[in-house]
DRENFINU-955918 format. One record per residue (C-alpha): residue number from 1; x, y, z. Coordinates in pm, whole numbers. Layout:
! DRENFINU-955918
r k=NUM	X=X	Y=Y	Z=Z
...
END
This chain:
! DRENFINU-955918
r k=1	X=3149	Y=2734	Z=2465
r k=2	X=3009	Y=2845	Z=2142
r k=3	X=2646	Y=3043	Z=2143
r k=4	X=2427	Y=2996	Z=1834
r k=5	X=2070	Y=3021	Z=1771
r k=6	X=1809	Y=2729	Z=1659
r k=7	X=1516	Y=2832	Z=1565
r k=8	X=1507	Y=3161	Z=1778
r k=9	X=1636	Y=3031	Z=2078
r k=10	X=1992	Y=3068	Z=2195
r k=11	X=2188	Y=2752	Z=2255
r k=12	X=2551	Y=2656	Z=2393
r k=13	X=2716	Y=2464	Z=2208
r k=14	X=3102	Y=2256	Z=2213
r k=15	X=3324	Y=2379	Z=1937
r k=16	X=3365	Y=2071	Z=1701
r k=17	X=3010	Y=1950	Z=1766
r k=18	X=2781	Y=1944	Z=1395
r k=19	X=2456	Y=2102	Z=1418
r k=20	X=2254	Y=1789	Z=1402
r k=21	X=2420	Y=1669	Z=1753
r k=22	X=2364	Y=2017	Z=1914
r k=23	X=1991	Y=1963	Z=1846
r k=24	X=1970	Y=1652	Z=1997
r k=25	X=2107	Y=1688	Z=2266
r k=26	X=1855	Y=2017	Z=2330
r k=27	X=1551	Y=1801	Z=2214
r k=28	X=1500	Y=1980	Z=1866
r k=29	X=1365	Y=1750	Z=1613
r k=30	X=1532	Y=1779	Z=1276
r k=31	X=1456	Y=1463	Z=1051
r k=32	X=1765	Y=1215	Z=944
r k=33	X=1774	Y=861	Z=865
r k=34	X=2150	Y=765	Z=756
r k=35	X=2350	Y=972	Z=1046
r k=36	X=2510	Y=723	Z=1281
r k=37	X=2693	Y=861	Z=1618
r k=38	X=2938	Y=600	Z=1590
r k=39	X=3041	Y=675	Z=1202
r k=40	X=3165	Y=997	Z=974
r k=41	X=2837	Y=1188	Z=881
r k=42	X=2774	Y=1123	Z=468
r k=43	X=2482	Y=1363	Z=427
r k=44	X=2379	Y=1054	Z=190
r k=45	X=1959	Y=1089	Z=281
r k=46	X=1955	Y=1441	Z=240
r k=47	X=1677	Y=1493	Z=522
r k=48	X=1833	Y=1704	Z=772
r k=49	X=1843	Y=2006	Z=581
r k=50	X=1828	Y=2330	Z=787
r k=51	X=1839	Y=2671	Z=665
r k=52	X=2130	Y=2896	Z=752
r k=53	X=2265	Y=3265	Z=604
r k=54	X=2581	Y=3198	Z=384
r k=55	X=2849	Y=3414	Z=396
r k=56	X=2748	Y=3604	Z=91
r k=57	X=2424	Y=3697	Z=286
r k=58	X=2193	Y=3407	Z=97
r k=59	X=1974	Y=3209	Z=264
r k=60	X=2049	Y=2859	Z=172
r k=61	X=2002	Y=2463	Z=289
r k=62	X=2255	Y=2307	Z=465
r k=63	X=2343	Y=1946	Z=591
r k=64	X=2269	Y=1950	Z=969
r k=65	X=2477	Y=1626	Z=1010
r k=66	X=2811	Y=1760	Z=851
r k=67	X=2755	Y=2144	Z=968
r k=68	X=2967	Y=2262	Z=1220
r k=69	X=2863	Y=2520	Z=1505
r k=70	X=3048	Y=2844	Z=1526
r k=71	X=2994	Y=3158	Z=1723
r k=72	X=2639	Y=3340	Z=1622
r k=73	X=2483	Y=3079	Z=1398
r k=74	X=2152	Y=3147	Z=1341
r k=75	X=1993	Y=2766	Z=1224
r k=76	X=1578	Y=2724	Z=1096
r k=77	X=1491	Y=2376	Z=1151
r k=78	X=1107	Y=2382	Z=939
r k=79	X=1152	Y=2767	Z=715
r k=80	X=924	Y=2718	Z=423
r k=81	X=1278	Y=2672	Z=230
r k=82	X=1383	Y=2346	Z=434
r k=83	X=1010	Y=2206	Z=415
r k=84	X=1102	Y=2234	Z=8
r k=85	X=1430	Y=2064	Z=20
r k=86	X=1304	Y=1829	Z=316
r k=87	X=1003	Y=1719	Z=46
r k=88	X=1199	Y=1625	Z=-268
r k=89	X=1431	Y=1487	Z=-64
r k=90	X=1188	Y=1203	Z=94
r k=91	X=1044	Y=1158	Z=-261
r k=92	X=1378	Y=1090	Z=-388
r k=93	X=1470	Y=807	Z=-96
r k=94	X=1088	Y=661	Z=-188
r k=95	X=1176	Y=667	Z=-530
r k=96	X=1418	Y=407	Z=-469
r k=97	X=1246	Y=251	Z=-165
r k=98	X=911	Y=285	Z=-198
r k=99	X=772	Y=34	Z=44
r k=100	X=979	Y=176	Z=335
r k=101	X=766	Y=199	Z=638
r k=102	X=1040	Y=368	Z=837
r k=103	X=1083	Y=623	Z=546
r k=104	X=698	Y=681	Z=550
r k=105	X=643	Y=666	Z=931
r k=106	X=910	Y=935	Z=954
r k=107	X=791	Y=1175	Z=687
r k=108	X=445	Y=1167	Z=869
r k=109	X=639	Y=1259	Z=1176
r k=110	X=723	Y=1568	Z=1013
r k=111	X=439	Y=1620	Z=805
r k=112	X=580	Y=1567	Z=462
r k=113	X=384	Y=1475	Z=227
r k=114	X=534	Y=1220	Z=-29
r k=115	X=450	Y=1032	Z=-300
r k=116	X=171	Y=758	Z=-197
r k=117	X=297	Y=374	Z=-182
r k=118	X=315	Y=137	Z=-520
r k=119	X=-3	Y=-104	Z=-501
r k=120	X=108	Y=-269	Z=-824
r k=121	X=-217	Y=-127	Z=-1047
r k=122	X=-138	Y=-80	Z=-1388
r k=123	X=-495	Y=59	Z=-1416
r k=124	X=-602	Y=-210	Z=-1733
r k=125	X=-914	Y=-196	Z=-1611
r k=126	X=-999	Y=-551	Z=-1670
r k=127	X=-1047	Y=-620	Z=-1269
r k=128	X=-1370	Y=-387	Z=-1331
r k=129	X=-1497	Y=-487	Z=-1718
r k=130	X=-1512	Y=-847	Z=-1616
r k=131	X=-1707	Y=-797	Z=-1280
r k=132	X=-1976	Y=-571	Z=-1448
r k=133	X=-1968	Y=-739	Z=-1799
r k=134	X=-1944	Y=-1069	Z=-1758
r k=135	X=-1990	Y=-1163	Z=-1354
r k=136	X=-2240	Y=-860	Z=-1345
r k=137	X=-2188	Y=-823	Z=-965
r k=138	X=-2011	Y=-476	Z=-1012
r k=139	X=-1828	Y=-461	Z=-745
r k=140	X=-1528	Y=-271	Z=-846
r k=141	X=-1508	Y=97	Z=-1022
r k=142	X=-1261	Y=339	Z=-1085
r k=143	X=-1215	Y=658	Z=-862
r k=144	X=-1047	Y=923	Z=-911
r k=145	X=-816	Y=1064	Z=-639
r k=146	X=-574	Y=1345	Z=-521
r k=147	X=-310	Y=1011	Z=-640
r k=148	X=-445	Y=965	Z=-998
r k=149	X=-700	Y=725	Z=-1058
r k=150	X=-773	Y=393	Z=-848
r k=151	X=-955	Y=70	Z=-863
r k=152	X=-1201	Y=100	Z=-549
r k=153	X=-1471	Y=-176	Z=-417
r k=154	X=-1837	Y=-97	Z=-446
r k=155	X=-1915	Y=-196	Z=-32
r k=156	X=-2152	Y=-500	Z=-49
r k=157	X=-2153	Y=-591	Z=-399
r k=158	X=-1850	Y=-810	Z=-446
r k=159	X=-1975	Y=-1219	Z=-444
r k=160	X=-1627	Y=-1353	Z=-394
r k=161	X=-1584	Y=-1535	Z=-704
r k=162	X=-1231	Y=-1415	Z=-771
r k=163	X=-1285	Y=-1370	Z=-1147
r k=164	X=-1097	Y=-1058	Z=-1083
r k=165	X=-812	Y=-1217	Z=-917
r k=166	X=-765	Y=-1468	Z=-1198
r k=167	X=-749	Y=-1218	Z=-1472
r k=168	X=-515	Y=-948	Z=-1251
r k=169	X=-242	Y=-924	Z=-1499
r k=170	X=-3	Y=-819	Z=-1201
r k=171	X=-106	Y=-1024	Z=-957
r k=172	X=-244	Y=-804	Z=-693
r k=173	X=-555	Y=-880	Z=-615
r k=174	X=-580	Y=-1196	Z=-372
r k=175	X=-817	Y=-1454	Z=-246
r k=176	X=-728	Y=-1569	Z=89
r k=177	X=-994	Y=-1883	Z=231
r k=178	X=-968	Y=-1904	Z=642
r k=179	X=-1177	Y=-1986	Z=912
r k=180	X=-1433	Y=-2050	Z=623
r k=181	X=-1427	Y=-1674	Z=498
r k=182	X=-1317	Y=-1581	Z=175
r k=183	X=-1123	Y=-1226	Z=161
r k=184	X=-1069	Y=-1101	Z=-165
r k=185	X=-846	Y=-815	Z=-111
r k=186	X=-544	Y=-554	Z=-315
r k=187	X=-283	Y=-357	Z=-129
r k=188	X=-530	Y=-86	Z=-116
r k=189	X=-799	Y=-270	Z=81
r k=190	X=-1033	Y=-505	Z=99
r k=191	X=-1283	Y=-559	Z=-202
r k=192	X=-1494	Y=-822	Z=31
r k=193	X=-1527	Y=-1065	Z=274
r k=194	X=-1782	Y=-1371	Z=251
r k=195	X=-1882	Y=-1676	Z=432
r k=196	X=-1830	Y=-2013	Z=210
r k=197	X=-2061	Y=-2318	Z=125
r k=198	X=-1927	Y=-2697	Z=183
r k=199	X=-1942	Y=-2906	Z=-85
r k=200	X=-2181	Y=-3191	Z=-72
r k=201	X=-1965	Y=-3434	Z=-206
r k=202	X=-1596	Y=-3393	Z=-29
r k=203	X=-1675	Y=-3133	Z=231
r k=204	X=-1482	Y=-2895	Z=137
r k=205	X=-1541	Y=-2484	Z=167
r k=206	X=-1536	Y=-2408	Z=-179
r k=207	X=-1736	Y=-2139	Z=-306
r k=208	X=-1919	Y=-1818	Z=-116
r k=209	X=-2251	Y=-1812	Z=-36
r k=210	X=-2310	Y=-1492	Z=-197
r k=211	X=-2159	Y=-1660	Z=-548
r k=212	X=-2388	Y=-1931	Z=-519
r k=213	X=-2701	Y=-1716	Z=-467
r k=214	X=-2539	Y=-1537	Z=-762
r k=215	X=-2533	Y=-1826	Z=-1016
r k=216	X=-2858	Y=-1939	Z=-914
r k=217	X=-3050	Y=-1593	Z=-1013
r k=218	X=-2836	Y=-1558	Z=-1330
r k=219	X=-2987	Y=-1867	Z=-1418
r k=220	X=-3314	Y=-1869	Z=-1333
r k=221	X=-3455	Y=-1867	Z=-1690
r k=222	X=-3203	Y=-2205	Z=-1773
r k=223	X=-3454	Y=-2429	Z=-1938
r k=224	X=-3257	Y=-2705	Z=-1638
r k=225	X=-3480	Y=-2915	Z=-1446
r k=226	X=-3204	Y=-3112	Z=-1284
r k=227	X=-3218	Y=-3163	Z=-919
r k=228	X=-2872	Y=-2950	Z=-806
r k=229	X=-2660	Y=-2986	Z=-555
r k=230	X=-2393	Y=-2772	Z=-414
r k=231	X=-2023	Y=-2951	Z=-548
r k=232	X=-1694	Y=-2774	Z=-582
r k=233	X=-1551	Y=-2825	Z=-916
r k=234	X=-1335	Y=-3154	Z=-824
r k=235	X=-1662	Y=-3324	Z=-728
r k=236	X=-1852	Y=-3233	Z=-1044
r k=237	X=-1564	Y=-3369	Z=-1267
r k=238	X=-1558	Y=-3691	Z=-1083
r k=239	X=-1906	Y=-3733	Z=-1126
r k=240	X=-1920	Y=-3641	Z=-1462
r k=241	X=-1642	Y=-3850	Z=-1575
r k=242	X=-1871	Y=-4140	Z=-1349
r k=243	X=-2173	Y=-4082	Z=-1538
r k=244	X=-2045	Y=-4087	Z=-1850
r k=245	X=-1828	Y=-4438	Z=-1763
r k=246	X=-2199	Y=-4593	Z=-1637
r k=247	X=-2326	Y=-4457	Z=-2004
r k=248	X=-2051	Y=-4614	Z=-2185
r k=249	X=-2108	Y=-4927	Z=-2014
r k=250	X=-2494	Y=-4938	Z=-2092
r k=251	X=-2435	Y=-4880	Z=-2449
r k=252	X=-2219	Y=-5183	Z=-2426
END
């Protein structure tokens, strides 16, 4: 049996065995994700790092998976050193995988913090100058965060209109109509949720409640004495194109 110390606790360990497989088997936690017991370690994610004394005296990082025990090893598992090497290692496997919940779920596990998760903003802005210059509902601003700057939702102001969704140069921002709510939503959250209004004419859910309301204040002063009614787009073309096929035939 070979002694060797993890962390300031003396271990036994089998001559041959790798560091890595010494800790589990003793419960120690050190963070890997491309080690498999049935195949030759790689050291390919570069996350199980511990910190051992070189021959030349220097304290340096090692590969858990590929190091081998021998007698009087003395092995930190979380020295201020690993934490550095652990870090820009998980950065550099989100670099290239940056949706990877397993890769995020396990840096959380050991407290690492990494770089935060693509939501597809390009930060154009034009989400935000169409809601407050031409919508006017406001619902959206920029914030700035410990991440850079983000496009945030103003709670209770979006009107579900999805202006902002059909101007989203990348695409993220969605409108989603179930169970006769309308979410308009990014990666980062939701901007709002809203009941919706049948149309009159087809039955249809087509527009929310709080756009409607919307519309009909921005218009108040519209010198429009019309009698309205509440029709989804479809339903006003058809009866446009109707009225002005009854006006054509008058005239004839």
């Amino acid at each position: 049996m070979i002694n060797i110390i993890i962390d300031d606790k003396e271990i036994s360990a089998v001559d041959g065995q790798t560091v890595l497989q010494v800790a589990k088997a003793n419960n120690i936690k050190i963070s890997h994700l491309c080690f498999h017991p049935a195949l030759k370690p790689s050291g390919s994610c570069k996350l199980c790092g511990v910190e051992v004394v070189s021959p030349t005296g220097r304290h340096v990082v090692m590969l858990s998976c590929i190091l081998k025990v021998k007698e009087g090893l003395v092995v930190k598992t979380d020295s201020e050193l690993v934490k550095e090497k652990r870090i820009k290692a998980f950065n550099r496997l989100l670099n290239m995988a940056p949706d990877s919940v397993r890769i995020r779920n396990l840096a959380r596990e050991f407290n690492v913090p990494v770089i935060p998760p693509p939501n597809g903003c390009i930060r154009c802005r034009l989400c935000i100058r169409v809601c407050n210059e031409i919508v006017g509902a406001g619902a959206l601003k920029m914030v700035k965060t410990d991440h850079g700057n983000q496009v945030m939702a103003v709670p209770g102001r979006c009107i579900g209109c999805g202006t902002c969704a059909n101007l989203c140069p990348t695409n993220i921002i969605k409108v989603v109509d179930q169970d006769n709510v309308r979410t308009v939503s990014t990666k980062s959250g939701i901007i709002g949720q809203l009941a919706l209004e049948r149309c009159e004419g087809c039955g249809k859910m087509y527009a929310s409640t709080n756009f409607l309301k919307h519309v009909t204040e921005a218009t108040t002063l519209h010198p429009d004495t019309r009698e309205h009614h509440k029709l989804c787009p479809t339903c006003i073309r058809l009866m446009s194109n109707r009225a002005l096929t009854e006006k054509d035939r008058i005239k004839k």
